[in-house]
BAPAMAR-215754 format. One record per residue: chain; residue number from 0; z, y, x of N, C-alpha, C in turn. Coordinates in pm, whole numbers, plus 50000, padded with zeros to 5 digits. Layout:
<pts>
PT  ch    i   n.c3   n.c2   n.c1  ca.c3  ca.c2  ca.c1   c.c3   c.c2   c.c1
PT   A  NUM      Z      Y      X      Z      Y      X      Z      Y      X
...
</pts>
This chain:
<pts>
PT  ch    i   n.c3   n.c2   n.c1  ca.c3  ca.c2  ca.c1   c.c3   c.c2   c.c1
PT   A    0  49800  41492  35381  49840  41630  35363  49759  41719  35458
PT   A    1  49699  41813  35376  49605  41907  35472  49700  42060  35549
PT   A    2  49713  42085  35614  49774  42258  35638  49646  42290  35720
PT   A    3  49647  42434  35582  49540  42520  35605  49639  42652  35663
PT   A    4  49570  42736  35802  49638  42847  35827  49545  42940  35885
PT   A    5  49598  43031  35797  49533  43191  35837  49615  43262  35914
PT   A    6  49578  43261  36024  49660  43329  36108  49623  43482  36202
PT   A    7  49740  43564  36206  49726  43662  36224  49810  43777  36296
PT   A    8  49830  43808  36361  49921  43880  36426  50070  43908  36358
PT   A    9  50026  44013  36197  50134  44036  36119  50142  44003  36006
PT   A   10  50004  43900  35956  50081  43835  35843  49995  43693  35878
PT   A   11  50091  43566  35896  50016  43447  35868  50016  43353  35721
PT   A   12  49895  43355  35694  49930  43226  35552  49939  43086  35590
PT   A   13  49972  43012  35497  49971  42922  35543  50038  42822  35386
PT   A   14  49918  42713  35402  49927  42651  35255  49892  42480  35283
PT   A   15  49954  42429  35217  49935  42261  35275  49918  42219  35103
PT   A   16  49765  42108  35113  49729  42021  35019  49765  41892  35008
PT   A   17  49830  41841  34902  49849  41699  34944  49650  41603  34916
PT   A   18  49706  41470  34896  49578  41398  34860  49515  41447  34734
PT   A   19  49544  41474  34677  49495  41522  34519  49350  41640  34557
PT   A   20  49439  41729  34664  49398  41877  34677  49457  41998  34595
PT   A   21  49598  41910  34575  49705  42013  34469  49774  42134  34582
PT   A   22  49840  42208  34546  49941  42333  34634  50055  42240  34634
PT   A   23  50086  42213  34748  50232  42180  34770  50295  42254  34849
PT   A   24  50308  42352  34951  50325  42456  34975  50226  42583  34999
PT   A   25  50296  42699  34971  50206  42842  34971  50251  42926  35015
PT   A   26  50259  42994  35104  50361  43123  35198  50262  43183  35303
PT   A   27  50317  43302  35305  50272  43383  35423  50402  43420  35537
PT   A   28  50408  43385  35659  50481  43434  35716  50475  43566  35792
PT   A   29  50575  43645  35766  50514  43839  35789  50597  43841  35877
PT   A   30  50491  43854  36035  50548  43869  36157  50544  44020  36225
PT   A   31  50522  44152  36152  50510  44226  36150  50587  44322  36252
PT   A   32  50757  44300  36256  50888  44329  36278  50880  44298  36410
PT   A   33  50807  44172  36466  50803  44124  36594  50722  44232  36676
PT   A   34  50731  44311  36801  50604  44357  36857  50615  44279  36998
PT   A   35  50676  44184  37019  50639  44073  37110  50503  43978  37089
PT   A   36  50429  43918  37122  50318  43810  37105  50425  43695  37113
PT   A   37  50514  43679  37142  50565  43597  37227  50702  43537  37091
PT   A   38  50749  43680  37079  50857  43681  36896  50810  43620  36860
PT   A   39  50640  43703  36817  50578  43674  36686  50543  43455  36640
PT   A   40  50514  43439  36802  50530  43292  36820  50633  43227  36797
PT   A   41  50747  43275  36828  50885  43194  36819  50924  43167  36663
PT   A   42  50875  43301  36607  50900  43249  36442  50827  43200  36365
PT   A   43  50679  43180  36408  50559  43119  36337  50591  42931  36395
PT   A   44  50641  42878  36536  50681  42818  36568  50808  42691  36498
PT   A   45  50902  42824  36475  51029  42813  36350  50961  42771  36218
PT   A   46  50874  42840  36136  50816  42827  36020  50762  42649  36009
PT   A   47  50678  42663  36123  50605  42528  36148  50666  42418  36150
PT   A   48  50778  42419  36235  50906  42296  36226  50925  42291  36106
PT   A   49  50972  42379  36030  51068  42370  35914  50952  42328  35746
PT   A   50  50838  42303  35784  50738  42255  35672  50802  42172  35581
PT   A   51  50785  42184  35464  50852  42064  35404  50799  41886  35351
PT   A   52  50701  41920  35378  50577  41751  35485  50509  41798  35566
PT   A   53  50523  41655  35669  50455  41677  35771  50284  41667  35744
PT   A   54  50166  41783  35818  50063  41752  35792  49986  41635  35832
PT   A   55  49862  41584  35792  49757  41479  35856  49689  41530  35901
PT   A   56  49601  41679  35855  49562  41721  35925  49556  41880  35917
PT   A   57  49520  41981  36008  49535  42083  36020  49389  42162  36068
PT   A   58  49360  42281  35994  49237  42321  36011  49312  42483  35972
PT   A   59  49237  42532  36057  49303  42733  36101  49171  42742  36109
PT   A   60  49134  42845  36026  49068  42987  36001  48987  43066  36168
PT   A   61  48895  43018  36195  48847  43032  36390  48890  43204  36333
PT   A   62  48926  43258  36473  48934  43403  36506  48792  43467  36535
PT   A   63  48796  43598  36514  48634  43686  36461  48628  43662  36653
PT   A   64  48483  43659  36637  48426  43631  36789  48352  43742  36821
PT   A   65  48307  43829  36756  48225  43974  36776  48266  44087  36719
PT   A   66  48182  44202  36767  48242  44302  36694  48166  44329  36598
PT   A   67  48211  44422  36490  48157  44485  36386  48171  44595  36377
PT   A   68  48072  44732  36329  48128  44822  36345  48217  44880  36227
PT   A   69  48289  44959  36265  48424  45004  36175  48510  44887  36162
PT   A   70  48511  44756  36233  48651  44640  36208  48731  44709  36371
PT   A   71  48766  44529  36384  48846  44525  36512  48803  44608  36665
PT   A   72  48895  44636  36729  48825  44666  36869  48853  44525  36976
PT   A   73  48811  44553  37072  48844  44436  37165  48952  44395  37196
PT   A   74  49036  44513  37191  49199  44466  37203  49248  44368  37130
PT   A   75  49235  44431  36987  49280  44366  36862  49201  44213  36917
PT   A   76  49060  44221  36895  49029  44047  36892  49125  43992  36993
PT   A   77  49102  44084  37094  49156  43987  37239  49326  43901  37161
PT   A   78  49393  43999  37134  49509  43965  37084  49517  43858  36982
PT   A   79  49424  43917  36841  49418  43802  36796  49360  43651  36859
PT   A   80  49265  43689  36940  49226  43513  36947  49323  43462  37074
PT   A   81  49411  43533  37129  49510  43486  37194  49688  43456  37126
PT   A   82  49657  43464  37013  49783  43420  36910  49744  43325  36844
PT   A   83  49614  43290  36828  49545  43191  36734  49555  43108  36838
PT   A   84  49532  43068  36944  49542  42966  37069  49651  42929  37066
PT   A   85  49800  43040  37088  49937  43001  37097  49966  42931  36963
PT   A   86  49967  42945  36841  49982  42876  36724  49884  42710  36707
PT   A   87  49757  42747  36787  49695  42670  36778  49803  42543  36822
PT   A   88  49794  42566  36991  49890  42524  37065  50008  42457  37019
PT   A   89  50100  42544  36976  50235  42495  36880  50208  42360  36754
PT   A   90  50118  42387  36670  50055  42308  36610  50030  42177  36633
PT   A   91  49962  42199  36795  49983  42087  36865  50062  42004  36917
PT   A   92  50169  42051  36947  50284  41993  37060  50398  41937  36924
PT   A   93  50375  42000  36811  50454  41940  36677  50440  41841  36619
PT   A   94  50299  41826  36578  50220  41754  36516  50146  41652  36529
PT   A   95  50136  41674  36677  49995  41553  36772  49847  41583  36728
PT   A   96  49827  41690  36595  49708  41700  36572  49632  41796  36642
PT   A   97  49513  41780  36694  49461  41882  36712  49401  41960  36600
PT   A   98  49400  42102  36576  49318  42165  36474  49207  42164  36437
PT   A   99  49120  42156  36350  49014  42174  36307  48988  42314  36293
PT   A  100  48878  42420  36328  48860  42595  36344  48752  42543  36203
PT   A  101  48789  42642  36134  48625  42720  36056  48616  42836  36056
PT   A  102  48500  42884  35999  48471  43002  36003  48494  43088  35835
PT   A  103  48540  43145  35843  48584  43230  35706  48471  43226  35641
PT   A  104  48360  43228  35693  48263  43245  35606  48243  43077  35503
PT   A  105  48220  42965  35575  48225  42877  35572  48291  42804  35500
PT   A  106  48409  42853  35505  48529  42798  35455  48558  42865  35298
PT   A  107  48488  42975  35324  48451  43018  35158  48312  42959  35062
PT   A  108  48256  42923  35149  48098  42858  35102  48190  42738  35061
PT   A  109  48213  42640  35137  48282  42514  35066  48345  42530  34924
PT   A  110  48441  42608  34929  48487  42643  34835  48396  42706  34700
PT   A  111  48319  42699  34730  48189  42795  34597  48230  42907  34563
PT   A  112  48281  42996  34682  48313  43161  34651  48179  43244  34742
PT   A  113  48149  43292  34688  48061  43342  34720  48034  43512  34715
PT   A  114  48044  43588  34807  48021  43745  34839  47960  43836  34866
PT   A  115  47970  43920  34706  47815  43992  34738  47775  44113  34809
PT   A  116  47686  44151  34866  47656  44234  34911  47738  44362  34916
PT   A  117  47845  44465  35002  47920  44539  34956  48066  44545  34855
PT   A  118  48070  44424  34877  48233  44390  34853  48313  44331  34949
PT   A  119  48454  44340  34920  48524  44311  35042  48537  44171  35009
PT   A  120  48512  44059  35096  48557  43914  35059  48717  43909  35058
PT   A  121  48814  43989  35061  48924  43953  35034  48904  43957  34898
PT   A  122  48916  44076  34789  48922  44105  34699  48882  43965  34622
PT   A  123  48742  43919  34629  48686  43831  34595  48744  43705  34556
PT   A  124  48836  43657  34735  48908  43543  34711  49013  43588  34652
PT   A  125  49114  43712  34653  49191  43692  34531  49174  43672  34387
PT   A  126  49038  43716  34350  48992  43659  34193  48962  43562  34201
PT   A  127  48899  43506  34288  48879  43354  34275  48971  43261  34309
PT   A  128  49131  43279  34326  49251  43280  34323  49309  43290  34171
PT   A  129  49297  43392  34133  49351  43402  33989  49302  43342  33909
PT   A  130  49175  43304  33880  49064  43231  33802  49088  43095  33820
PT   A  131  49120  43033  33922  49129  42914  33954  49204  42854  34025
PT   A  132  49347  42922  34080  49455  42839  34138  49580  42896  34120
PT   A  133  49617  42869  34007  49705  42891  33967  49867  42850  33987
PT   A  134  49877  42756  34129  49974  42744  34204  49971  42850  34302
PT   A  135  49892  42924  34355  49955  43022  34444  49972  43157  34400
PT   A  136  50048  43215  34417  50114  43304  34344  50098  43475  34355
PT   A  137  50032  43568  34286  49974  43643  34352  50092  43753  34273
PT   A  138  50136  43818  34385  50212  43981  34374  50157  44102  34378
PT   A  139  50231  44157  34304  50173  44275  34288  50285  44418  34308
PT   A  140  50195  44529  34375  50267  44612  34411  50293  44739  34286
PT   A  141  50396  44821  34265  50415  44888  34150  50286  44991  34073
PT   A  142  50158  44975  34200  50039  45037  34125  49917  44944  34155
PT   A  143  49978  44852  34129  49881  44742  34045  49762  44661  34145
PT   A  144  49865  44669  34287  49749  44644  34391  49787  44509  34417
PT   A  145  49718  44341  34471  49831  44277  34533  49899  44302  34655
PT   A  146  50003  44273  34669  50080  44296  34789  49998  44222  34910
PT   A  147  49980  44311  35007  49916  44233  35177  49939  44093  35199
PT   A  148  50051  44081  35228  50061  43900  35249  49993  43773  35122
PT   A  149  49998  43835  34963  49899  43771  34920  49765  43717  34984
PT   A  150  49699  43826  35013  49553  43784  35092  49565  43712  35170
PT   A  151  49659  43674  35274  49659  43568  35338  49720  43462  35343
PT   A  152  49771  43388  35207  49867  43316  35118  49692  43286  35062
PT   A  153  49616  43381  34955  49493  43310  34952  49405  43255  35046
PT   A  154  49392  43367  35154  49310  43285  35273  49357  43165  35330
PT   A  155  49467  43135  35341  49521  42999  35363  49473  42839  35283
PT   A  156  49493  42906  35148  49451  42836  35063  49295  42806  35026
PT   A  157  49213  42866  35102  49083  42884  35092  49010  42800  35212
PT   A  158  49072  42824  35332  49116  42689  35463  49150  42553  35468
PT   A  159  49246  42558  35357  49340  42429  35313  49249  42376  35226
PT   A  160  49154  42432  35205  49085  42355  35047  48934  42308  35121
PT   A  161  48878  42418  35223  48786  42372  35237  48796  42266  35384
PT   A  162  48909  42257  35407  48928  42150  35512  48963  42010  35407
PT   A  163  49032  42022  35328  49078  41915  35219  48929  41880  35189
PT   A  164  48826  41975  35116  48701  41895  35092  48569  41856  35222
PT   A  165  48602  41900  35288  48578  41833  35451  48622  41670  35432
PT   A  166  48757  41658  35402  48800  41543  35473  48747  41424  35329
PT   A  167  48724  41437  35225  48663  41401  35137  48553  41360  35167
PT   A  168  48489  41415  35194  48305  41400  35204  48342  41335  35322
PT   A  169  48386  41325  35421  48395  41201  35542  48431  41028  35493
PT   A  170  48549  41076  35389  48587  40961  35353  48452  40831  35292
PT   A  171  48361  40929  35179  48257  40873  35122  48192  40813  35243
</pts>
């Protein structure tokens, strides 16, 4: 069983493959409500216990390491890559596994999604979501947008898949 997790301050995904590389679970947990670092852990923590199989292995989505202009500021990274450590962490002390990091980019190349020039790679992986995985479940808001925590319910699943075909190509 693979758990793939996208993790994130206020919304984490998080999707586990069995051997096949089927969806056996798909959720985002929306830690939003929390403005603790510390909340936001206690219930991503909670989530993690309560999985409904335990993983083999676990591979999270590495946190952005630079800036870009018009994204994150330093705060934000700082924060994020210091919630991605604490989850990392938790992950650990549950599981015995240590995580496997990729890089979003990467982890979409595995997958054969590919983004072109001037599009947003979310958008992207939600069509390449609808087109082709039809266990995770995409919502929609009353003007026809998907709902936020989708995107990272796909990005999870985009983690989970390209860590699942990681562990494949080792096996050979």
């Amino acid at each position: 069983m693979i758990l793939g997790l996208d993790i994130s301050t206020s919304i984490t995904g998080a999707t586990i493959l069995n051997e096949k590389g089927e969806v056996v679970y798909n959720h985002a947990w929306d830690t939003r409500k929390y403005k603790s670092i510390f909340k936001k852990a206690e219930f991503v923590n909670e989530k993690l216990s309560n999985l409904p199989v335990k993983p083999d292995r676990i591979y999270i989505e590495q946190s952005l390491q630079s800036f870009r202009s018009g994204f994150s500021s330093a705060k934000t990274l700082s924060t994020l890559s210091r919630f991605n450590g604490i989850v990392s962490w938790i992950c650990y002390r549950q599981h015995a596994i240590e995580p496997i990091y990729l890089a979003a980019v990467s982890a979409r190349k595995a997958c054969g999604i590919t983004v072109p020039r001037g599009t947003k790679a979310k958008q992207v992986v939600i069509q390449h979501i609808l087109d082709n995985v039809p266990d995770v479940l995409i919502e929609y808001t009353k003007h026809g947008n998907p709902k936020p925590h989708c995107f990272d319910k796909a990005d999870s699943w985009v983690v989970a898949r390209a860590g699942w075909l990681d562990c494949q190509k080792k096996e050979k």
